[in-house]
N, C-alpha and C positions, 0 to 999 in steps of 0.2 A: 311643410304642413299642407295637408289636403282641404280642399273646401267641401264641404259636406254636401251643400247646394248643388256644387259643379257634379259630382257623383250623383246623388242623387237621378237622372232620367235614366244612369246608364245600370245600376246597381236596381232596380224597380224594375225593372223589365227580365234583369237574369234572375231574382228573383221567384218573378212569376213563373219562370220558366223552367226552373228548381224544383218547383210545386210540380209544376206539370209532368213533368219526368217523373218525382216519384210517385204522384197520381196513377199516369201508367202502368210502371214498375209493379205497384200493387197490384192493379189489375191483370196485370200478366202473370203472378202470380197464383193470385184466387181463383182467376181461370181457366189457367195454364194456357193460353190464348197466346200467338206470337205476336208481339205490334212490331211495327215498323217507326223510322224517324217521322212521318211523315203524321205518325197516331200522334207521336206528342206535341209537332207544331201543332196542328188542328185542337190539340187543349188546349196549348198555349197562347195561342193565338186572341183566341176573345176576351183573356183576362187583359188583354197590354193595352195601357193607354193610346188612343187616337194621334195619327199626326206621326206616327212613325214610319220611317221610308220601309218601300216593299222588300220583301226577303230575296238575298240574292242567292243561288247557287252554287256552288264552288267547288271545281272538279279539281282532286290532285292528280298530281303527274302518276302515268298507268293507269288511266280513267276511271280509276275507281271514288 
């Protein structure tokens, strides 16, 4: 059985960031605009609760 509580900080954030995606998504659409990953952190970013550690990077193998 899961605690709801413990979920909770981690499930509220991917959330936000759910929104924020299709946020974009639409946008790219309406405007036929290309975004980039970096358009939807920058949406996502100011809906997420304070006090959460900095975004880390994360290069896979073939540097892409």
């Amino acid at each position: 059985m899961t605690d709801p509580d413990h979920e909770a900080p981690t499930l509220d954030p991917i959330a936000r960031t759910e929104r924020a995606v299709e946020d974009v998504a639409h946008s790219a659409v309406d405007s036929g605009i290309t975004f980039e990953v970096t358009d939807v952190v920058d949406a996502a970013e100011p809906a997420l609760p304070g006090g959460l550690p900095a975004p880390t990077m994360v290069t896979r193998a073939g540097g892409t």
